[in-house]
One Martini backbone bead per residue (centre of mass of N, CA, C, O) as a GRO file, in nm:
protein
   97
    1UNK     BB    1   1.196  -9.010  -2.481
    2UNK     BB    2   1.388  -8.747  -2.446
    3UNK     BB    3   1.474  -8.454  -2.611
    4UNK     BB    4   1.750  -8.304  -2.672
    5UNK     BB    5   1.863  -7.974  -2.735
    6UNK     BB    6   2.117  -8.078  -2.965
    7UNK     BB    7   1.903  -8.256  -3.160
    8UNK     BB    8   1.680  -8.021  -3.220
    9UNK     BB    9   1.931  -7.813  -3.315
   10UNK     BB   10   1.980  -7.992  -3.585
   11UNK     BB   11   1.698  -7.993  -3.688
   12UNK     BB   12   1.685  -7.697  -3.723
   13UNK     BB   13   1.914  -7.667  -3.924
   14UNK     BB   14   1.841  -7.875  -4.137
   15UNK     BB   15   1.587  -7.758  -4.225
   16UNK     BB   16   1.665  -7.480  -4.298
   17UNK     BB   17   1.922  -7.586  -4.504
   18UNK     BB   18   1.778  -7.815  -4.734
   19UNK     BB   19   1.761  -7.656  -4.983
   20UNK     BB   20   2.050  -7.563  -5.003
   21UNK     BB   21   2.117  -7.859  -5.042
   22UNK     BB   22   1.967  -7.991  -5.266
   23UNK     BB   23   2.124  -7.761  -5.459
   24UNK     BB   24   2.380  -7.871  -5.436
   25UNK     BB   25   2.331  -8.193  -5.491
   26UNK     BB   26   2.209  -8.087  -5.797
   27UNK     BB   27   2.461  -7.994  -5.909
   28UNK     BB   28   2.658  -8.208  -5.878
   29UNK     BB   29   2.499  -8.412  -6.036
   30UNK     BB   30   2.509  -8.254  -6.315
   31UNK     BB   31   2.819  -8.258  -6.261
   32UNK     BB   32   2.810  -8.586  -6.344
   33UNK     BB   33   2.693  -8.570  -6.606
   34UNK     BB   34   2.832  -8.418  -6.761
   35UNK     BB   35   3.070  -8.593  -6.786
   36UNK     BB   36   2.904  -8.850  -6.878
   37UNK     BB   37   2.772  -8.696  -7.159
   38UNK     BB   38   2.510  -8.564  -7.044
   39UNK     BB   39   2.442  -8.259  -7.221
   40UNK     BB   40   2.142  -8.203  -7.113
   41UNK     BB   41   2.072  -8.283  -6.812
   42UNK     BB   42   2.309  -8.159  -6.705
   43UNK     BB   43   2.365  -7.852  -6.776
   44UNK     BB   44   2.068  -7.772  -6.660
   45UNK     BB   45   2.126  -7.855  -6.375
   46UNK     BB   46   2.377  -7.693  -6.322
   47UNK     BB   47   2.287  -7.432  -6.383
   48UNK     BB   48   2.027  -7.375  -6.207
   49UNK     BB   49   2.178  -7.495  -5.938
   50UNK     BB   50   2.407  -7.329  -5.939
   51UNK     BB   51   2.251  -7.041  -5.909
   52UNK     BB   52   2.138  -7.120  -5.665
   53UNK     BB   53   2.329  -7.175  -5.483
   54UNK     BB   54   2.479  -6.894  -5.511
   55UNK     BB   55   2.218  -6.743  -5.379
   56UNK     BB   56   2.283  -6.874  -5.132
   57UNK     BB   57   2.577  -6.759  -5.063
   58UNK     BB   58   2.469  -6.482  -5.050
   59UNK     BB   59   2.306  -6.485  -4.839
   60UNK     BB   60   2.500  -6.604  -4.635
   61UNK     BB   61   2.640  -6.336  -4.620
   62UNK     BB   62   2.450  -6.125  -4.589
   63UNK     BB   63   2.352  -5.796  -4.360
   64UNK     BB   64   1.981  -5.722  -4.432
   65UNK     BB   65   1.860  -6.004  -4.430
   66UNK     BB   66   1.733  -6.229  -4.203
   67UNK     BB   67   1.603  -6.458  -4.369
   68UNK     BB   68   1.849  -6.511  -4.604
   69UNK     BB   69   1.993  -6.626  -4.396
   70UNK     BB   70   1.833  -6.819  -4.267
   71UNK     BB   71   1.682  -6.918  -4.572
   72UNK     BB   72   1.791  -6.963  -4.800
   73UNK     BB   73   1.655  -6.949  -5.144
   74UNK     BB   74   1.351  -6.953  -4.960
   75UNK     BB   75   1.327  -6.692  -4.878
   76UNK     BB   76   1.231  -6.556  -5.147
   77UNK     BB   77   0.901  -6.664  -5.116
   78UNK     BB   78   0.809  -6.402  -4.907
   79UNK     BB   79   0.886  -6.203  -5.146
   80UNK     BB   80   0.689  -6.295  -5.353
   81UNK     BB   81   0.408  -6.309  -5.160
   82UNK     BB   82   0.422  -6.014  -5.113
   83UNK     BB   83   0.384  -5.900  -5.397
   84UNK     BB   84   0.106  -6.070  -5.436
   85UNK     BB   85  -0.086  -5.961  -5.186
   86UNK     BB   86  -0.308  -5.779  -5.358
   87UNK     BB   87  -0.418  -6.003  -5.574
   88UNK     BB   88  -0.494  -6.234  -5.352
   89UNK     BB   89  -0.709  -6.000  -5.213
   90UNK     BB   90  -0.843  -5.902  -5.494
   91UNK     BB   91  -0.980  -6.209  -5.546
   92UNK     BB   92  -1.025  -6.336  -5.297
   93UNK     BB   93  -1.069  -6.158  -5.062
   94UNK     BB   94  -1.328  -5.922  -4.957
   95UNK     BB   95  -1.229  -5.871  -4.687
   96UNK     BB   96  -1.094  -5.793  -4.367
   97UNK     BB   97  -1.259  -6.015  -4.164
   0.00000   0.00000   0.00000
């Protein structure tokens, strides 16, 4: 069965933004967690996937990269793995051939 262009576009929508809903959704958890007592595993789960998701609405709103807005969150591992890219290729990459 042939699969609709519309079906495949929601496809990749939701793979784009799956980090940043796991982190809006683990944040929410955490706050369902600190109301019901559990204030050592709920707060932190709060505060760190808050902080992420904050950065997720931030990336999606900014209009200088376009990685970041496209890929909320996880967009910054892109940026991370290009500072660390001298290290890695100074200890496992003998040439560049």
């Amino acid at each position: 069965m042939p699969v609709s262009s519309g079906s495949r576009l929601r496809e990749t929508l939701a793979m784009r933004y799956l980090t940043f809903a796991l982190c809006m959704l683990a944040c929410a958890v955490g706050l369902w967690l600190l109301a019901h007592g559990h204030r050592e595993a709920g707060g932190w789960s709060a505060g760190v996937f808050g902080a992420l998701t904050a950065l997720g609405w931030y990336d999606m709103a900014q209009d200088r990269r376009a990685v970041l807005r496209n890929y909320p969150v996880i967009g910054h591992l892109r940026y991370l793995l290009e500072y660390v890219r001298p290290e890695i290729r100074q200890y496992f990459i003998e040439g560049d051939n």
